[in-house]
Structure formats: C-alpha cells, structure tokens
C-alpha positions in Angstrom: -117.2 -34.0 0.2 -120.6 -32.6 0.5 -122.7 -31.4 -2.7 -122.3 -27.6 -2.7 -119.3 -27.8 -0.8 -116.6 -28.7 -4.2 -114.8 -26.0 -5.2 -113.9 -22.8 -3.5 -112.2 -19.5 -4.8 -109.5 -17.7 -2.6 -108.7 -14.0 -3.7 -105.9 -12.7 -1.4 -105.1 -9.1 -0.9 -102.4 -7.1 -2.6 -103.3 -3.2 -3.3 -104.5 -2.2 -6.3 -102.1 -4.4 -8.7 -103.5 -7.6 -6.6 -106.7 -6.8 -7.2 -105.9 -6.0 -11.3 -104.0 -9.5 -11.3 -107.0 -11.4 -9.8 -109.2 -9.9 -12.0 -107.2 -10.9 -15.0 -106.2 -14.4 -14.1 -109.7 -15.1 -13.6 -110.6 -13.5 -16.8 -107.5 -15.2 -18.7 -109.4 -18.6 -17.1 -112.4 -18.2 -18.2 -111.2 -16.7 -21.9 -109.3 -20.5 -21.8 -112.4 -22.2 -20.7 -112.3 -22.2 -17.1 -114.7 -20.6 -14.7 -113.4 -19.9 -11.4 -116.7 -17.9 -10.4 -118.5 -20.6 -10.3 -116.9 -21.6 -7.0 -119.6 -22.7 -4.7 -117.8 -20.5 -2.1 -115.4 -17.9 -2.8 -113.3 -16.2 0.1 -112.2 -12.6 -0.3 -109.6 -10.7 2.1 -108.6 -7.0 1.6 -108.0 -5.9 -2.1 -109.4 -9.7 -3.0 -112.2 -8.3 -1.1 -112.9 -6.0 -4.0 -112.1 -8.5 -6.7 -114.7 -11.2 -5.1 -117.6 -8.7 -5.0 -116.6 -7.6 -8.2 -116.7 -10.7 -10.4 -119.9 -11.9 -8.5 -121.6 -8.6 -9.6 -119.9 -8.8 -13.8 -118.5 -10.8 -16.1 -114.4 -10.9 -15.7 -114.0 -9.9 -19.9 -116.1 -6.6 -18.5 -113.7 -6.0 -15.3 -110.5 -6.7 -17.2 -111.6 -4.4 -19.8 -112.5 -1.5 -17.1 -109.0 -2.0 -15.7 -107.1 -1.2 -19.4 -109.5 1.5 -20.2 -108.2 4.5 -19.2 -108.7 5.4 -16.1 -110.8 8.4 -14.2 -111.5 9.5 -10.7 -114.9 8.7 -11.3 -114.2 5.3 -12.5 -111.2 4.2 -9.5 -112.9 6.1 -6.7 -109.7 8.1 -6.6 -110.1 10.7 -3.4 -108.7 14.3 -4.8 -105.9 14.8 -2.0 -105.7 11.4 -0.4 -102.1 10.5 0.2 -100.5 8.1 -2.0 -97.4 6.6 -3.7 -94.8 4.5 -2.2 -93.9 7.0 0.6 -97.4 6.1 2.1 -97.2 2.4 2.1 -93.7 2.4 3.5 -94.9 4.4 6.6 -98.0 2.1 6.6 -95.3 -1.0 6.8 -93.1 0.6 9.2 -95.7 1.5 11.5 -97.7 -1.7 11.1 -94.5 -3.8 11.3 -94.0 -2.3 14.6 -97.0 -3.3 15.9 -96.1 -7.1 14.5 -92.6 -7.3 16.1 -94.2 -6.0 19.7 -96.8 -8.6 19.3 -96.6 -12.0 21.4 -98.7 -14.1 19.0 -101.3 -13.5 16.3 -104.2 -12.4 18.5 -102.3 -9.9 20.5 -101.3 -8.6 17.5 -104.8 -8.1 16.0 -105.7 -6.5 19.4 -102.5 -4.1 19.0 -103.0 -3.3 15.2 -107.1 -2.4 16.0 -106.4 -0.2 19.2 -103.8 1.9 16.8 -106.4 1.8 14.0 -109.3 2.9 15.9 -106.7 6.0 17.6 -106.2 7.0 13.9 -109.8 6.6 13.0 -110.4 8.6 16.2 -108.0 11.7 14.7 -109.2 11.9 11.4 -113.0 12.3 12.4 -116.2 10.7 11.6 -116.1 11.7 7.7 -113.4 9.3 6.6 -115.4 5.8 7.0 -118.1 7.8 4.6 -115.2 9.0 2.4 -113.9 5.5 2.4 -117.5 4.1 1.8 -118.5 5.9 -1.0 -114.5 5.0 -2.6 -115.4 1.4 -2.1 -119.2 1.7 -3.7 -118.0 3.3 -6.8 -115.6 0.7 -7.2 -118.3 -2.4 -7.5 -120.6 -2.8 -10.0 -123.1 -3.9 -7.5 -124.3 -3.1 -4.5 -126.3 -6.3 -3.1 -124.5 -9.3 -2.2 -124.8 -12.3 -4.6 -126.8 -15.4 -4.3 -123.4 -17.6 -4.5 -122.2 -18.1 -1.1 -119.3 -15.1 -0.5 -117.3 -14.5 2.6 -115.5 -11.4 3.2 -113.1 -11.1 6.1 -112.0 -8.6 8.2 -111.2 -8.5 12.2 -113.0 -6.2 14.8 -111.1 -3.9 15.6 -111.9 -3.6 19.6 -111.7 -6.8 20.4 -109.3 -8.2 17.9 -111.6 -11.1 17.1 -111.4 -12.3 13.4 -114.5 -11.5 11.7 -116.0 -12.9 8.0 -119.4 -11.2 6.9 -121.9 -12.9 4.2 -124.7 -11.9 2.6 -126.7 -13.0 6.6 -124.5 -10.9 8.4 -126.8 -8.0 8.6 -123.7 -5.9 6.9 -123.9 -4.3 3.4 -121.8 -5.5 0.8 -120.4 -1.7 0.4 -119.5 -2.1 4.2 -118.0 -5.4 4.6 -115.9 -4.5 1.4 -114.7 -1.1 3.2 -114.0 -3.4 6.5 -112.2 -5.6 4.6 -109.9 -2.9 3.1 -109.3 -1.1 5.7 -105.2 -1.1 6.5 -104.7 2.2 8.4 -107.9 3.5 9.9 -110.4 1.7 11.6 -114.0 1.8 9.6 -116.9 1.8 11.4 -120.3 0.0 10.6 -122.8 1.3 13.1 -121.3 1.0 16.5 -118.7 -1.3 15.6 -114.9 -0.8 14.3 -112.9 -3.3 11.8 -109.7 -3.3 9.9 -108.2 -5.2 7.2 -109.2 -8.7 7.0 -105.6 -10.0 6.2 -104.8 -9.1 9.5 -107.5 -12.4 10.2 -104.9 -14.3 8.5 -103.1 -13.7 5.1 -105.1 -15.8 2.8 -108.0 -16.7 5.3 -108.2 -19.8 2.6 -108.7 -21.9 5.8 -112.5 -20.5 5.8 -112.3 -22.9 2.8 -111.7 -25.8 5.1 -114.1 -28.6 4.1 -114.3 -28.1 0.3 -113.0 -30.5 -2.0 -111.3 -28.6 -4.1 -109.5 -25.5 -3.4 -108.2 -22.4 -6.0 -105.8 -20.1 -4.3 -105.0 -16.8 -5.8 -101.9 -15.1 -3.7 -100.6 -12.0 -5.1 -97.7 -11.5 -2.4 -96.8 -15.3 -3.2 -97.7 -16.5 0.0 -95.5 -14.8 1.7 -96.3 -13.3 5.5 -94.8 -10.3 7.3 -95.9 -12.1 10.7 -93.4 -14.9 12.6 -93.8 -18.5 11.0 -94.9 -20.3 14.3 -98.0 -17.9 14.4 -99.2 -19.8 11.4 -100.7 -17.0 9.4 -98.4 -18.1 6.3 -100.2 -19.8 3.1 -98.3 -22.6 3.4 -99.9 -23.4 6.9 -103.2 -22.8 5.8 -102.7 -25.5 2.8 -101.3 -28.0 5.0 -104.2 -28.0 7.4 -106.8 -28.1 3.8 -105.0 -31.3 2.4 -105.0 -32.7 6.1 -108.9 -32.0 6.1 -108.9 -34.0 2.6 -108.9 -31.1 0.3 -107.1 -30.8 -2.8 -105.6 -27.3 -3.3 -103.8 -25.5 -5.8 -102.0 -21.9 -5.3 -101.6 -19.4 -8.1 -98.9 -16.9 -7.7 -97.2 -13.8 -10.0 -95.2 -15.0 -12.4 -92.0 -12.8 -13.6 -94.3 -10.4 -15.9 -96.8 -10.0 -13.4 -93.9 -9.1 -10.8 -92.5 -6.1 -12.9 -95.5 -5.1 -13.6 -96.2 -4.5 -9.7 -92.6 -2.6 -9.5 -92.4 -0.9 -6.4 -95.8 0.1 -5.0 -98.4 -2.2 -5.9 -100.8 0.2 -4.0 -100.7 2.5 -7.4 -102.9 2.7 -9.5 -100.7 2.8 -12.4 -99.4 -0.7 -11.3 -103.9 -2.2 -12.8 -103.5 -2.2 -16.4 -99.8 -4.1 -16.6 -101.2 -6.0 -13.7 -103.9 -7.4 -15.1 -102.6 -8.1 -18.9 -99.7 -10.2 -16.9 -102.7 -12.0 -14.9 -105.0 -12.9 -18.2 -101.6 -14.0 -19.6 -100.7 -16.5 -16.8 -104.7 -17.6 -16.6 -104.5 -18.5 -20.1 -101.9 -20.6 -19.5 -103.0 -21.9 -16.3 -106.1 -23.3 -17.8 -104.4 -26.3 -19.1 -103.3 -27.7 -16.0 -106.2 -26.9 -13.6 -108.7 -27.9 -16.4 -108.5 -31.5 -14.2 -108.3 -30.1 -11.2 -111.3 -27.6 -11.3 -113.8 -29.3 -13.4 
C-alpha cells in the first residue's frame, strides 16, 4: 500500500452508548499501548461522527474521563424539553423501518428516508438545525477540523446521494458533525439538506478501501436493519477491503458492554457504563492487535 495510506480508524454509529464505547475502547487502547488516533485516515458515521471529531480534538484519558464525570446539560448538550427515552427511538425505528421495507434497493431508500426528513425538518421550522448545531458544538472540544485526514459521512438529503465531508469540503466541522447525526430531521447547511450518514452505509468502512490496514469499531455488531443483498451490512464492506488487499479487524460489544447499553442506547445514562465496558475490552484488545496495528 501507499505511505500515508496504512492504517485507517472506523467509528460506527450507535447513540449515545456507541459513542461512550468508542471513546473508551480507544482509550483502554491507548492506556495498553496502542494508539488508534494515529490512523492516517479515520472514518466517522453518525454518533462515531462525534467520537472521530472528538479524539482528533483531545486526548481519549480526557474524553473517557468527561464521560464518568457526572454529567450536566452544559457539559452533554442536553436540550431542556427535547423528547427522549426509549419511546422516541422506537417511533424513530418504526417510522424509519417503514421507509426501509417500501424501499426497492439502497438508493431508493436514501431518496425515501431524505424526502420524509426534509417534510419533518419542514414542520418543525428553521430553529432546530441551529438548536441541533449549537447541541453538537458543545459536545466537541474543538471546533476546526484536524490536520489528520477525517471523513465524516452523511447523505444529501434531496437527492439521496451519499455524501462524506473533510476538512476541503467547504463544511464546518460543527456542521458536518450535525449532518452526520442527523436521524429524524433533515439539517440544513446553507442551501442544502442531509441526514444521518449511516443511511450512506452502516459502517461506511469501505471509504477505507485502499488502506492497508483497517480497525473497525461497530457498536451494533455489524448488524443492518436493511435487506442483505443491498450490501449495506459490515460483513460486505470487509469482504470487498480484504479483496482490495486490506487486512481488517472488527471490534464489537462484548457481554459487559451489551448490558451496559440495556434498552435504549440513545440515553444518556447508558455513557458512563458504556464507556468503562469499552476501556475494559480495549485493554484487552491491545494484546492481539498490537501486530496487527503497529
């Protein structure tokens, strides 16, 4: 492979317990004696959005120890009346499922899920994407994007064409972040409209395609809510990286990190439990990727 193209970080999406888990498996890494954010490129869809910016903006020790600190609405970004617990994400699967099961293949389905996200953007008003901006900015620690290649994903939302912003895209950080995140509403970045960049593809870890070396960090397992032969599965993507000569590895929740999400991994009480489970497992993943990344 390439110099500069060696080793590439993959941070799925997975609500606010994904994002705690990534955070401390790469911190449980690195406190073992692997660096994962040294990646030459690292990938970040949705929630994994979040956790890319953030561990290219502070050290993962300094993340993992904002997660078990208690938390405040100043520190999580917390909107005072925003609707949440597991009654919101189950109408945010039914409705979204919906959409999947109408859907003919993949890019129909993008085109279906951004036409209903940009009718609901369209109801609620002009205010939420600035609501939703100024969530997402107090959650990084930065607001620039780093010098170490980063690609955030996210799909337009009125054309249905997948979408993944860098630091040339002429986006802000802030905004492709909010993009990226973005599972019910449409957000809007000047004239245009996104959503959620795991409706791109779950992972997107074929953005990685190329790289000789290829960390994975799934918090839903690999698993994929969309019909096997559209290929939007992890398993998919891995098969075309090893048939492109990559070497890939694929991190999933172990048994502590799973009851730690419980029922609603899009609570916020899911982070702290979240994250100790995820230092735990990258402490004891060090050992065999300690080959395999350095």
């Amino acid at each position: 492979m390439p110099d500069g193209r060696q080793r590439a970080l993959i941070l799925h999406g997975g609500g606010s317990a994904g994002n705690a888990w990534e955070i401390g498996v790469v911190a449980g890494l690195l406190d073992a004696g692997i660096d994962a954010t040294d990646a030459d490129l690292i990938v970040g869809t949705s929630a994994g959005a979040t956790a890319a910016a953030q561990l290219t903006a502070a050290s993962p020790a300094d993340l993992l120890a904002a997660v078990l600190s208690p938390p405040t609405p100043e520190r999580t970004g917390a909107t005072p009346g925003a609707r949440r617990g597991p009654a919101a994400t189950t109408d945010l699967l039914e409705r979204t499922g919906r959409i999947i099961a109408a859907a003919t293949d993949a890019a129909d389905m993008r085109r279906r899920m951004g036409a209903a996200a940009i009718e609901l953007d369209d109801a609620l008003g002009d205010s939420r994407s600035e609501r939703w901006r100024a969530t997402v900015a107090m959650r990084l620690p930065g607001a620039r994007w780093p010098d170490q290649p980063l690609l955030i994903t996210a799909v337009d939302a009125r054309t249905g064409e997948p979408v993944a912003f860098d630091r040339d895209s002429g986006v802000e950080l802030v905004d492709a972040v909010a993009a990226s995140t973005s599972s019910g509403p449409a957000y809007r970045i000047g004239a245009g409209r996104y959503i959620d960049g795991g409706y791109r593809r779950n992972e997107n870890a074929d953005l990685a395609s190329g790289y000789a070396r290829v960390l994975i960090l799934s918090p839903f397992g690999g698993r994929s809510r969309h019909p096997p032969e559209w290929g939007m599965q992890l398993s998919a993507q891995v098969d075309e990286l090893r048939a492109g000569g990559s070497r890939v590895e694929a991190v999933f929740p172990d048994e502590n990190a799973l009851a730690a999400f419980a029922d609603d991994m899009m609570s916020p009480a899911s982070r702290p439990p979240a994250a100790r489970a995820g230092f735990e497992h990258g402490k004891v993943l060090a050992a065999q990727l300690a080959g395999f990344w350095r």
